[in-house]
N, C-alpha and C positions, 0 to 999 in steps of 0.2 A: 547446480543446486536450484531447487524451484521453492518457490516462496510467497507465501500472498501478503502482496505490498498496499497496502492504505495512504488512502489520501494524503495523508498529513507527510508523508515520508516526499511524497511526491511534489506537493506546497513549498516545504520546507525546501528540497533536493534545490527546486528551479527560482524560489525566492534568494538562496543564501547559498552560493555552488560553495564559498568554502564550511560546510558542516557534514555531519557525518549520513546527513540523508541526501549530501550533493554527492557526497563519494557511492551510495546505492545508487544514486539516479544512474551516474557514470559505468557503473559495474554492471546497471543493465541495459546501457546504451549500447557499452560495449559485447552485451553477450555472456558476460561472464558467470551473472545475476540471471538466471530466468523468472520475472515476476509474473505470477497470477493474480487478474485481479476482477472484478467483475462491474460489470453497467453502471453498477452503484459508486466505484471509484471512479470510473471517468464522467459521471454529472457531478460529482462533490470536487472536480479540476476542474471540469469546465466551468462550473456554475461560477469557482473563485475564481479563476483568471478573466472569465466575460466581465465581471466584475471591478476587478485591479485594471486590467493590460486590454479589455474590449474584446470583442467576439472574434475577430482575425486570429488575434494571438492564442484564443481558447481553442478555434480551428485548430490552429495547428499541434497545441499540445496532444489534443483530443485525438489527430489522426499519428502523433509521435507515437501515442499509447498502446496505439490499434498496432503500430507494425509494431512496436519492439516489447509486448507482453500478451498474454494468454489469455483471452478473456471471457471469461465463463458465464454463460447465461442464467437466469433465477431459472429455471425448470432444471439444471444440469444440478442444483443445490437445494430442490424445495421440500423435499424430505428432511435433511437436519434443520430448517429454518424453524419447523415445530417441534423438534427434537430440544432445543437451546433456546424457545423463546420465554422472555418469563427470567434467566442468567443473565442475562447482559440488555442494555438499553437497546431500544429500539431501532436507533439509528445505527448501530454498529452489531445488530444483528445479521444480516445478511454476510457481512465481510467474515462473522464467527463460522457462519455457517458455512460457506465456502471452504474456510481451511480447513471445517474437520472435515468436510466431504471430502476434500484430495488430500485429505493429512499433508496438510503444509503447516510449517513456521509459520506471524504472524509478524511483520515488521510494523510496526507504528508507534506512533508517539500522541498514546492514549490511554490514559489510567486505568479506563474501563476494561481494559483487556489484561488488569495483573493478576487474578483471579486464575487466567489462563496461563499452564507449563508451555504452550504451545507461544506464547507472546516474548517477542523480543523488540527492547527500542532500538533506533537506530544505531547508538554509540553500542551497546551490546554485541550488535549482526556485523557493523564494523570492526569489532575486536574479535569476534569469530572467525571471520573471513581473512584475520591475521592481517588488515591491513593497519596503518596507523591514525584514530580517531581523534575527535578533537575533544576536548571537556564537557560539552556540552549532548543533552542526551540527543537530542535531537539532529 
């Protein structure tokens, strides 16, 4: 299953393993999960972990990112970027844009994207994937 994963999924996944974005993280460690994600997800983890945990540990989520998801550059998605601008805030434009260009699901835990059939929060994509979630959405 491929899926365009957001930031916040991935904050949350590596801030709090037991929640329902640490059991995504794990589903795409392991492979199970194929996340797409693009440039703009891994500077919004780097930028907060350089921040939290310092630049070493941003290194390495940053290079975790590169091997174990998809990740799609702004020219492979700059046709719907003008398609959908103007729908959704600016900062979580790009991420919209990407999933309609490869018709992906939307996993994040971000109001801005309810608007979108294509969005699911985490606890949602957890109970999808039939695994067992915890209460909380995130």
């Amino acid at each position: 299953m491929r899926v365009f994963v957001d930031s916040s999924v991935f904050i949350y996944g590596l801030e709090f393993e037991e929640s329902n974005s640490g059991i995504i993280y794990n589903e795409i460690a392991n492979g199970t999960v194929k996340a797409v994600i693009n440039e703009k997800v891994i500077e919004e983890v780097v930028r907060y972990f350089g921040k939290r945990k310092g630049r070493h540990f941003a290194y390495l989520i940053e290079s975790q990112l590169r091997r174990v998801c998809e990740v799609k550059q702004r020219q492979d998605y700059t046709g719907e970027i003008e398609k959908w601008r103007g729908k959704i805030k600016e900062k979580d434009l790009e991420h919209l844009a990407t999933a309609k260009e490869f018709d992906l699901e939307i996993i994040a835990y971000d109001a801005d994207f309810l608007p979108f059939e294509e969005y699911y929060t985490p606890k949602q994509f957890v109970d999808e994937l039939g695994k067992k979630s915890y209460d909380v959405e995130w």
